[in-house]
C-alpha positions as CSV (number, residue, x, y, z in Angstrom):
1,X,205.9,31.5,14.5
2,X,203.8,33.4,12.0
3,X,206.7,33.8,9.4
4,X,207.4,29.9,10.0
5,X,203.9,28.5,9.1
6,X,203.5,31.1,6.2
7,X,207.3,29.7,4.6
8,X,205.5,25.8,4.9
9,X,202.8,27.1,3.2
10,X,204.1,28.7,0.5
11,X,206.9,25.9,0.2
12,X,204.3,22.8,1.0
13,X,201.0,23.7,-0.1
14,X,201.5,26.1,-2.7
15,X,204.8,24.4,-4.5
16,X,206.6,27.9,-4.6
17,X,210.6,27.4,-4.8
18,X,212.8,28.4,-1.9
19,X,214.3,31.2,-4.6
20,X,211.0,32.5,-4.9
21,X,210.2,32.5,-1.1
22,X,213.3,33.9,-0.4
23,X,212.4,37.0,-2.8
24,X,209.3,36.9,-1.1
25,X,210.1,37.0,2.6
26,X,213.6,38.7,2.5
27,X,214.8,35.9,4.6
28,X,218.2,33.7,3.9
29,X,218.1,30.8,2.0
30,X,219.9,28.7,4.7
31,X,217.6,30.1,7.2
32,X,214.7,29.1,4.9
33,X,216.3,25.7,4.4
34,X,216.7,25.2,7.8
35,X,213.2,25.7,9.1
36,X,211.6,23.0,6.3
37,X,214.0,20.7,7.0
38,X,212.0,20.0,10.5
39,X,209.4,17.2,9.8
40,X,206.9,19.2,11.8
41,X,205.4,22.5,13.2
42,X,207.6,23.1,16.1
43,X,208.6,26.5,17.8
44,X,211.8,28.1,17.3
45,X,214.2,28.7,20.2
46,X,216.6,31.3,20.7
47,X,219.2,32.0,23.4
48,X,218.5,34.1,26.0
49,X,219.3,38.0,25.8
50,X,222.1,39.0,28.2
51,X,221.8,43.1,29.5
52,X,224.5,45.0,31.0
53,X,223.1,47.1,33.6
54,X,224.5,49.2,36.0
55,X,223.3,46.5,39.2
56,X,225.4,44.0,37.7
57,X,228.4,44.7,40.1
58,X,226.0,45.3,42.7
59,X,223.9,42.2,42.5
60,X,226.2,39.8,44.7
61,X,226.2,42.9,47.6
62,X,222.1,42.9,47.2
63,X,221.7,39.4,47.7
64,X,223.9,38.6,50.9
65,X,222.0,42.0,52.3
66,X,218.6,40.3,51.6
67,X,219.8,37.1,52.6
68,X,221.1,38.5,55.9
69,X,217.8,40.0,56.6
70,X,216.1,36.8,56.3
71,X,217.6,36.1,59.7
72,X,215.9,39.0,61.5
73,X,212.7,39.8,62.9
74,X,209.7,41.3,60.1
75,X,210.3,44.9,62.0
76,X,213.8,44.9,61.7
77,X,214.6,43.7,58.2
78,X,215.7,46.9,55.6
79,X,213.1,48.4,53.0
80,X,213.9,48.0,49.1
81,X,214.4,51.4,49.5
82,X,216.8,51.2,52.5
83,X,219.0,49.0,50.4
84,X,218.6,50.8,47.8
85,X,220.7,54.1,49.4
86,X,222.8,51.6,51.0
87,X,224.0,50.6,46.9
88,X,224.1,54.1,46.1
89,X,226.5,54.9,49.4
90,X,228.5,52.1,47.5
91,X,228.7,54.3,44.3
92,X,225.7,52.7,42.2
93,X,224.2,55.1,40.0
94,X,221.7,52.9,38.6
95,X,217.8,53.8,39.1
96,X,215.3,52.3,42.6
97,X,213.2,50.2,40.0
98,X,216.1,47.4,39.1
99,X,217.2,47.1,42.7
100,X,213.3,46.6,43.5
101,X,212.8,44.4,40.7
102,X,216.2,41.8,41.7
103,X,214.7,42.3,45.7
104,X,211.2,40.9,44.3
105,X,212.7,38.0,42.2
106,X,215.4,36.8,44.8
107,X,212.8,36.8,47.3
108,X,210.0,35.0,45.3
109,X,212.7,32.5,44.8
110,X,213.6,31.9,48.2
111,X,209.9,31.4,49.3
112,X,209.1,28.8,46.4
113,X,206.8,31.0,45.0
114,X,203.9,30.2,47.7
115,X,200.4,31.7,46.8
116,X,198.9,33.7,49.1
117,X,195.2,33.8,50.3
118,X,192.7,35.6,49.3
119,X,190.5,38.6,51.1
120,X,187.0,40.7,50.8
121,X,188.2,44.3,50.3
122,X,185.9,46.3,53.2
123,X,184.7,49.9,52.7
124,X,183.7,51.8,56.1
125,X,181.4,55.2,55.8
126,X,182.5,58.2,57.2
127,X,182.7,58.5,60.8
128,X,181.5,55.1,61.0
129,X,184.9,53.0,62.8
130,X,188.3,53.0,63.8
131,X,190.3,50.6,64.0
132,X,193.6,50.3,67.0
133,X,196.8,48.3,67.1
134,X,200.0,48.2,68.8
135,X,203.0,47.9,67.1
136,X,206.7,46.9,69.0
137,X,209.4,49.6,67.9
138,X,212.8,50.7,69.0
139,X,214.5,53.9,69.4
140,X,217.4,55.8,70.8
141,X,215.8,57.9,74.1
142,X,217.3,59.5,77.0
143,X,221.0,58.0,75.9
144,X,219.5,54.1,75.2
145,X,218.3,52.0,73.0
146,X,214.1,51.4,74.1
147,X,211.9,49.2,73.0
148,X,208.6,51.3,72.6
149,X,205.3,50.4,72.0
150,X,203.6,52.1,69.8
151,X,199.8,53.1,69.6
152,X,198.4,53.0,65.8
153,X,194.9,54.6,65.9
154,X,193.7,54.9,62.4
155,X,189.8,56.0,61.2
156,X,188.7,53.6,58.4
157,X,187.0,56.4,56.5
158,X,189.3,59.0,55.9
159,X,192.5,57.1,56.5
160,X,193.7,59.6,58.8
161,X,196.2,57.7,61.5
162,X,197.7,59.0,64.9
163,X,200.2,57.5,66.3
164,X,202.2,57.6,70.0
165,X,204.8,55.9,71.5
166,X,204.7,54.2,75.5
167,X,207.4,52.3,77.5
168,X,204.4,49.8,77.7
169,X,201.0,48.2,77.0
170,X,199.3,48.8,79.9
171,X,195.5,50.1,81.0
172,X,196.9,53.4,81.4
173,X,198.9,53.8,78.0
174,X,195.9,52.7,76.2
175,X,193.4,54.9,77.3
176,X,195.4,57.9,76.5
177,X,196.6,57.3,73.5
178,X,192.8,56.9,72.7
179,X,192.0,60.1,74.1
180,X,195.2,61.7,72.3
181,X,193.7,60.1,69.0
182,X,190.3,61.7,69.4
183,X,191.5,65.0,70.0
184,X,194.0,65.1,67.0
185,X,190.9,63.3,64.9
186,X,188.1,66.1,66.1
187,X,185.9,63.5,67.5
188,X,184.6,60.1,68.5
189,X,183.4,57.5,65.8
190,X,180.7,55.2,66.3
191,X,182.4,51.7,67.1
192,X,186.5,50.8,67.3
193,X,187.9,47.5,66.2
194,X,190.3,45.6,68.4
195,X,192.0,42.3,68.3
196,X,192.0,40.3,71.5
197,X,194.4,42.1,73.4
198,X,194.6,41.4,77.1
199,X,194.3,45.0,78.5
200,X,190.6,44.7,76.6
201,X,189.5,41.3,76.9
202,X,190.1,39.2,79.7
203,X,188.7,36.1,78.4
204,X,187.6,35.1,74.5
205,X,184.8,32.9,74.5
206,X,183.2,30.9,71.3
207,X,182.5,32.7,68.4
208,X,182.0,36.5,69.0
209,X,181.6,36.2,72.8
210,X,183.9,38.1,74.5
211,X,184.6,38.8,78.3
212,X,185.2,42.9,78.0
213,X,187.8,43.9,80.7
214,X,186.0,46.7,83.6
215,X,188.4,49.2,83.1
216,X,188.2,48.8,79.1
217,X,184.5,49.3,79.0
218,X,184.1,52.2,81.3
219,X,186.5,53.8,78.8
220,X,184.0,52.6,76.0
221,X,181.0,54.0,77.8
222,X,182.6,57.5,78.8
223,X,183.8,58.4,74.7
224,X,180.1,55.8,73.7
225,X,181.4,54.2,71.2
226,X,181.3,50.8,70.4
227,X,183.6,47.7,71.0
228,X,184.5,45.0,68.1
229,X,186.9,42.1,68.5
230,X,188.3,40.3,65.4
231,X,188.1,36.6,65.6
232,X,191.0,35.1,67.1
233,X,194.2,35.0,64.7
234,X,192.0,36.7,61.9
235,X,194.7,40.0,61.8
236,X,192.9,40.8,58.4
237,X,189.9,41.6,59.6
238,X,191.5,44.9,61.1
239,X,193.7,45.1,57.8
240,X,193.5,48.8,57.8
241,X,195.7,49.4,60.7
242,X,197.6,46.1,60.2
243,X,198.8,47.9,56.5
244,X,199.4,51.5,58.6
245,X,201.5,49.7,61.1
246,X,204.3,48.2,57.8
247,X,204.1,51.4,56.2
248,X,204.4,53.9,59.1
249,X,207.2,52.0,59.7
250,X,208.9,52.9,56.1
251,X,207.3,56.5,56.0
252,X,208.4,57.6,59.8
253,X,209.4,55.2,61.9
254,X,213.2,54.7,59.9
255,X,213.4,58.5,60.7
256,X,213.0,58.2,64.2
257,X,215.4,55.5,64.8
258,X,217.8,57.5,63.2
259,X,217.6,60.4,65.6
260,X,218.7,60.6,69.6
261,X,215.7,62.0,71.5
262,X,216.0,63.4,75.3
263,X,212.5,62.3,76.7
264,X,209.4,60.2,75.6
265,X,207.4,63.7,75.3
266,X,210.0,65.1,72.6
267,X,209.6,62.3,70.1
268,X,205.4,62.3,70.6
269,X,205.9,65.8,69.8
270,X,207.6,65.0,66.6
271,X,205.2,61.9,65.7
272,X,202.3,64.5,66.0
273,X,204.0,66.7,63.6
274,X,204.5,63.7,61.1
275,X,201.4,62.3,61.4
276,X,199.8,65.6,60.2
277,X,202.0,66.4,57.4
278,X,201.4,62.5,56.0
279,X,197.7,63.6,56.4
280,X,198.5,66.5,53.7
281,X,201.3,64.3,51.8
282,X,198.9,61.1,50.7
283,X,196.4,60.5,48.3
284,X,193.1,58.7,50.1
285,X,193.4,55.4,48.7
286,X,189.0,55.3,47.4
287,X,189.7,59.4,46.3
288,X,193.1,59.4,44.4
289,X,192.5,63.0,43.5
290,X,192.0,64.1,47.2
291,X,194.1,64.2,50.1
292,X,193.8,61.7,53.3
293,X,193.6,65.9,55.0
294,X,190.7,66.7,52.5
295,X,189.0,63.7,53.7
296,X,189.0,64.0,57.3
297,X,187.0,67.5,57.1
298,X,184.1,65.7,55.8
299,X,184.3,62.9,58.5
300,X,184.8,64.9,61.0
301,X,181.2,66.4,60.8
302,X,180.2,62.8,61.2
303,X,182.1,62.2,64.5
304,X,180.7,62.2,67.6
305,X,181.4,65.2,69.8
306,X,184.6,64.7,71.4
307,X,183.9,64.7,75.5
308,X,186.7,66.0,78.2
309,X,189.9,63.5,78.3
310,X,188.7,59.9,80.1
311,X,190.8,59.8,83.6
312,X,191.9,56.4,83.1
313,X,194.5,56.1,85.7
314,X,195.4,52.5,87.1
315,X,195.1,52.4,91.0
316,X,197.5,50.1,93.3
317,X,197.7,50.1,96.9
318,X,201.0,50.6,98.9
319,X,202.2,50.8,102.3
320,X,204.0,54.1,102.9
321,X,207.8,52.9,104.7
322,X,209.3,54.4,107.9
323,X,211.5,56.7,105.5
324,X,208.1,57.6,103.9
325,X,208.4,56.5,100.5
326,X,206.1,54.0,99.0
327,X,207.7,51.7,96.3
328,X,206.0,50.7,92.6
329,X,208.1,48.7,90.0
330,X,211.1,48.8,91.7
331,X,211.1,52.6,92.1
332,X,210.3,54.8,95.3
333,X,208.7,57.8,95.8
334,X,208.0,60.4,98.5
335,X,205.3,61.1,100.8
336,X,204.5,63.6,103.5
337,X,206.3,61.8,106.6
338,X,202.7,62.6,108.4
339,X,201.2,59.2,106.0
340,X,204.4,57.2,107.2
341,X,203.1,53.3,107.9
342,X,200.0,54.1,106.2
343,X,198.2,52.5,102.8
344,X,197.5,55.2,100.7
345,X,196.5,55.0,97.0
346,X,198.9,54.9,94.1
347,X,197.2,56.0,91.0
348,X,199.5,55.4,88.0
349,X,199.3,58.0,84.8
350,X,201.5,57.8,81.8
351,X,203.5,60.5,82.1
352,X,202.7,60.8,86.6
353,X,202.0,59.2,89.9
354,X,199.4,60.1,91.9
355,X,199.3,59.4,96.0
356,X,195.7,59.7,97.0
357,X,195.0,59.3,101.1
358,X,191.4,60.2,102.4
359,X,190.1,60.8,98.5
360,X,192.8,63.6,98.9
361,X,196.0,63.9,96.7
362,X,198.8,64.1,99.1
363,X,201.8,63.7,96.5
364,X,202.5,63.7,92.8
365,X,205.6,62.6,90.9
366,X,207.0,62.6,87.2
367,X,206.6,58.7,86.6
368,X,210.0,56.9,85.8
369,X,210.0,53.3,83.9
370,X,213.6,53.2,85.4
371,X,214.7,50.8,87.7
372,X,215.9,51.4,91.2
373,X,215.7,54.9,91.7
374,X,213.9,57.3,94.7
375,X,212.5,60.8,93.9
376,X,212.1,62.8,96.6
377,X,209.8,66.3,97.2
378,X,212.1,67.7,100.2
379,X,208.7,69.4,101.4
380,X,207.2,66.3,102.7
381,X,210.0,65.9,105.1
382,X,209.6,69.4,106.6
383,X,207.4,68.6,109.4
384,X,209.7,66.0,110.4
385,X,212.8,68.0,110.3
386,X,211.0,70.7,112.9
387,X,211.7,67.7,115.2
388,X,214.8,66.2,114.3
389,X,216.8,69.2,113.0
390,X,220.2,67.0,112.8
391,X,219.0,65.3,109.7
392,X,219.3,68.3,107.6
393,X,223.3,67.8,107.5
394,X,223.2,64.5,105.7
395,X,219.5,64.1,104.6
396,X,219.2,62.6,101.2
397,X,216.0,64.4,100.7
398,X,217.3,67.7,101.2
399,X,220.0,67.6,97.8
400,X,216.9,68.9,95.9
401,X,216.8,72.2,97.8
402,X,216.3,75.2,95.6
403,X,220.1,76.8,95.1
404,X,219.0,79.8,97.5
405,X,217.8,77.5,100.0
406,X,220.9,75.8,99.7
407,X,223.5,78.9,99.9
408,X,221.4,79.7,103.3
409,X,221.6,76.5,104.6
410,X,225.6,76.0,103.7
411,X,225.9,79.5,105.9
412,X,223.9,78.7,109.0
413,X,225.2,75.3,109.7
414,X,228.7,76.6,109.9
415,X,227.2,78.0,113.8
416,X,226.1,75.9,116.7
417,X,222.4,75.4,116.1
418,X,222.3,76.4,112.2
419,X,220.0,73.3,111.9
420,X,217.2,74.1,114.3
421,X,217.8,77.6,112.4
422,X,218.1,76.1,109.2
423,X,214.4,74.5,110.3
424,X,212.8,77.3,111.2
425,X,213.3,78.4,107.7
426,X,212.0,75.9,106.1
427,X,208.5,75.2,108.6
428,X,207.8,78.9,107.2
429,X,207.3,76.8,103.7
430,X,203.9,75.0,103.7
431,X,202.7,78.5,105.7
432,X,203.8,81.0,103.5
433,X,204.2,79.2,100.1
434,X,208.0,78.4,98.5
435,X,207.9,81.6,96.4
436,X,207.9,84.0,99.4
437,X,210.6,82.1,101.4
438,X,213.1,81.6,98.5
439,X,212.8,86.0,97.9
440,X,213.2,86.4,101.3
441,X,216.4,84.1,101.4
442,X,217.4,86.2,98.5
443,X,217.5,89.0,99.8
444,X,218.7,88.0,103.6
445,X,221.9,86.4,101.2
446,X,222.7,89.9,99.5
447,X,222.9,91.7,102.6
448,X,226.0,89.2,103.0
449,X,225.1,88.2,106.9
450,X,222.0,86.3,106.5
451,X,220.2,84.6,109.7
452,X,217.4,83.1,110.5
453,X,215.6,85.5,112.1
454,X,216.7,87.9,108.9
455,X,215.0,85.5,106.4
456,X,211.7,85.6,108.7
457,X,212.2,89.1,109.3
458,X,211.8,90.0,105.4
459,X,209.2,87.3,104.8
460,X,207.2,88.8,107.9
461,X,207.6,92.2,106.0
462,X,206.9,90.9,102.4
463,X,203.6,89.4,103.8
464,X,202.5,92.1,105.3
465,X,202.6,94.5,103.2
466,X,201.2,92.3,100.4
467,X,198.2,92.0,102.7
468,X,198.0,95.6,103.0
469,X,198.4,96.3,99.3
470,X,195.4,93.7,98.9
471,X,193.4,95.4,101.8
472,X,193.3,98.8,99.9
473,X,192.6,97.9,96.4
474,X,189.1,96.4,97.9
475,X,188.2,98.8,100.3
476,X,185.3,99.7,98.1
477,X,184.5,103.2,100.2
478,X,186.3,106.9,98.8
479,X,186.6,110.3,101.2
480,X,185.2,113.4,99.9
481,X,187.2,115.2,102.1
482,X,190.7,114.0,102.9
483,X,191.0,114.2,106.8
484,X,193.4,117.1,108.1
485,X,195.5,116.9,110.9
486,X,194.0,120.0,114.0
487,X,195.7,119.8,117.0
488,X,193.7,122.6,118.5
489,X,190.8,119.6,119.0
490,X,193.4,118.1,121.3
491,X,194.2,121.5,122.9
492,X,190.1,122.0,123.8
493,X,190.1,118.9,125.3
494,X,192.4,119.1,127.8
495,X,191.2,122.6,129.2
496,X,188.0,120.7,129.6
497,X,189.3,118.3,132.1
498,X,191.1,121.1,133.7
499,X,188.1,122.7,134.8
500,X,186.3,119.2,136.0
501,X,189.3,118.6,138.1
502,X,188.5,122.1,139.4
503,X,185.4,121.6,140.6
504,X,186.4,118.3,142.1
505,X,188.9,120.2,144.5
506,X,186.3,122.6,145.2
């Protein structure tokens, strides 16, 4: 446009020939021609530059990928990145910032170009808040594809985020992956900031008013922080841990699904380690030149001291069955046959199951979030078996016997009255402990014809002379003299009685 106005000038204003301008400008003389012949000022146009870049053959693949994800949920649609090594799987050699750049424009052009709203940025001090969220992911555990649900805990000063995964949502989940976050974190900010989420609130009321679930603010009240709830739909008002939850997702998460994992407890483990090493990785987002690790030292000598583990268990009742097992989401579980047709207590951990009868724990079993499945402790079916000995030859309880238990058992009931044998054995459990009895089956099997009374034979022995080791390490007295054996004292003796039987006769 500048070299346009200045060839009107000269040719216009100034009456210079086009020979002249063209030794002037270095431009053609057609090209000069050209321009004046336009009546007015107007702005050259020129056809748009075509590149050849190396997405060009990749370009039609890109855009049925994105426009495939724009049929699945926000969690499960690919990263630029993802489809980036998907092109490069393909052969692309080209570099991540043109795939980014065509995912940006296709997208913008899908959406119409809609403006977005505007926010306040927020800045927390030091050990001031936290904020929590849950997050719905999927992984391969135990053989199948869960869906997990994820805990984000993330401190709004030092950025420093912990995360843990749960079958579920409920009372129980929550409050330990709060008391897992405080440990990893060092201590306990001031307040925490929550959406509505019903495990905390039970009912939202107008404005700020909030009915605080029980359970929820005895957990509160034991770690003294404080509880804030963002106004309803208002997910930006917790944007820290809204932002952690999308990119813990690209940083982690896509490594997780990409693995096979035997238990819950094996991919927490690995989360821990994650979370830590991102600790070390980023930048703090205030502090470029410091890492989120660097940060969280000085907060955490602005945390509140970080008190013993809240016992935020969940407790049910249940009525204990004939067979003594008490059922919970669809699953059943073993009691001592002694509780059978009682209620007892079922107080529900994440990773546990507690049966409480009297305020005493009677029973404890590994939690399952399977369907349809019974766990039995054979021990709480000894007293019963004292009785009914017969049941030991097909009782499902009894398939869990420790493999020594088992050889004995397989040997006695070959004979008539193995199983009241077979009993015997195992009433000398809950006296003498399971350790004892399972050596002293051990070593009734090597001597190749155990028995009954063999097995109680060598436990008889093994607990007596442990008691007699015991009784002479505290004997707390020591001889001067070691006693010597005189049987001359015996010999005096008797010629004493001799001679009062003498004077009797006399």
């Amino acid at each position: 446009m500048g070299t346009l106005a200045k060839i009107r000038r000269m040719h216009l204003r100034d009456g210079l020939p086009i020979k002249e301008i063209e030794r002037r400008t270095g431009l053609a003389r057609n090209t000069i021609k050209a321009w004046l012949r336009k009546g007015e000022m107007v702005e050259p146009k020129y056809p748009q530059r075509v590149n050849q870049t190396k997405l060009d053959g990749y370009t039609e693949t890109l855009a049925t990928w994105l426009k495939a994800d724009l049929h699945r949920g926000k969690r499960d649609r690919r990263t630029i990145k993802a489809l980036y090594e998907g092109l490069v799987e393909q052969g692309y050699t080209g570099g991540y910032g043109r795939v980014a750049a065509f995912a940006r424009r296709w997208r913008a052009q899908q959406s119409g170009k809609v403006g977005k709203g505007a926010f306040v940025p927020l800045k927390f001090a030091l050990g001031d808040a936290f904020q929590f969220d849950w997050s719905t992911e999927y992984a391969w555990v135990g053989g199948l594809r869960r869906r997990l649900e994820v805990a984000h805990t993330k401190l709004c000063g030092s950025r420093a985020f912990w995360l843990v995964a749960y079958p579920s949502q409920s009372h129980e989940m929550l409050f330990d992956a709060h008391a897992r976050a405080f440990a990893a974190f060092g201590g306990v900010p001031q307040r925490g900031i929550y959406d509505n989420m019903k495990t905390a609130v039970d009912k939202v009321g107008a404005g700020k008013k909030r009915a605080v679930n029980a359970r929820f603010e005895a957990m509160t009240g034991h770690y003294l922080f404080e509880p804030e709830f963002c106004n309803v739909a208002s997910g930006w008002e917790k944007g820290i841990v809204e932002k952690n939850v999308r990119d813990r997702r690209i940083s982690i998460w896509h490594k997780a699904i990409k693995q096979r994992w035997p238990n819950m407890q094996a991919l927490n483990t690995w989360l821990e380690g994650e979370c830590r090493a991102a600790w070390a990785e980023l930048n703090h987002p205030e502090w470029p030149t410091l890492k989120v690790a660097d940060v969280l030292q000085d907060e955490q000598q602005r945390l509140m001291p970080n008190p013993r583990p809240f016992d935020g268990y969940i407790e049910v009742l249940a009525r204990v069955s004939s067979t003594a097992l008490v059922h919970l989401q669809r699953n059943r579980y073993s009691v001592p046959t002694e509780h059978a047709h009682e209620v007892v207590s079922l107080r529900l951990y994440p990773e546990r199951i507690d049966v409480v009868a009297e305020n005493a724990r009677i029973a404890s079993h590994a939690r399952s979030f399977e369907r349809s499945q019974t766990f039995y402790d054979w021990r709480h079916y000894v007293s019963l078996i004292e009785r009914k000995p017969g049941a030991l030859r097909n009782g499902a309880p009894f398939e869990t016997l420790p493999e020594p238990l088992k050889k004995l058992q397989a040997i006695l009931l070959r004979h008539q009255g193995g199983d009241r044998v077979m009993a015997q054995v195992l009433a000398a459990v809950p006296v003498h402990g399971l350790e004892p009895v399972l050596v002293a089956a051990e070593l009734a099997l090597e001597s190749g014809k155990p028995s009954g009374e063999h097995v109680l034979n060598v436990l008889a022995r093994l607990k007596a002379g442990s008691q007699a080791e015991v009784a002479a390490a505290k004997t707390p007295l020591t001889l001067a003299v070691a006693p010597q054996a005189n049987v001359q004292r015996y010999d005096r003796l008797r010629s004493v009685g001799d001679d009062d039987a003498q004077g009797v006769r006399a």
